[in-house]
N, C-alpha and C positions, 0 to 999 in steps of 0.2 A: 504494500500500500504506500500509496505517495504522500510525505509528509511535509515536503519541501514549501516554498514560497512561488506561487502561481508569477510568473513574471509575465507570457504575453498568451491568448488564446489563438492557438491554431485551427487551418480547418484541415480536412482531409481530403488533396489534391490529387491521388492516387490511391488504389487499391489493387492488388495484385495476387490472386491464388494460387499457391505452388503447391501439389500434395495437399498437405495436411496444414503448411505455411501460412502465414497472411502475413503480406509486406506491404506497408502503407507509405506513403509521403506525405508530409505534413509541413503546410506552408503556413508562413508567419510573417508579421506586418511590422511590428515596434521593434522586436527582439532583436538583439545582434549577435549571429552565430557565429564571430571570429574566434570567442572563445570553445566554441563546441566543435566538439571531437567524434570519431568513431570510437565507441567503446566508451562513451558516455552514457548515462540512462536520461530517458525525460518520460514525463508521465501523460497518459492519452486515457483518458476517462477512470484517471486514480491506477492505472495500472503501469508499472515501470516498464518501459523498452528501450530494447538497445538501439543506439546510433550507428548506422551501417554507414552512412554517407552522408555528408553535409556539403548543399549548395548555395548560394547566396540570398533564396529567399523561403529553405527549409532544408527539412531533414527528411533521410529516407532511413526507416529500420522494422521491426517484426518481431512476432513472435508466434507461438505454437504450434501445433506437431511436434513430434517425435525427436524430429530433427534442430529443434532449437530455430532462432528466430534467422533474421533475412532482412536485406534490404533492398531496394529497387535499383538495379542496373547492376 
């Protein structure tokens, strides 16, 4: 569960099905991602995911299945 301090709301720009997968993309308006990394978590409806990729006006990452989470491209 996410405890953190909400800094900016995203939406969801993509949606992707791999198997068992879902990889999202999650774009953002105020935020500035210089400091976000791959292998950072952020939270999307209270739930922690990982950071697969970060672009200039979002992140792309995933999670579930069997196979651990995913990000888009």
């Amino acid at each position: 569960m996410f405890t953190g301090i909400v800094q900016d709301v995203g939406r969801i720009a993509a949606i992707e099905r791999r198997g068992g997968d879902v990889r999202l993309r999650v774009g953002v308006d105020r935020l500035s991602l210089e400091s976000c990394r791959a292998g950072d978590s952020v939270a999307v409806g209270g739930v922690c995911l990982t950071v697969l990729e970060v672009g200039p006006r979002g992140v792309g990452g995933g999670g579930g299945g069997a196979g651990g989470g995913g990000g888009p491209g």
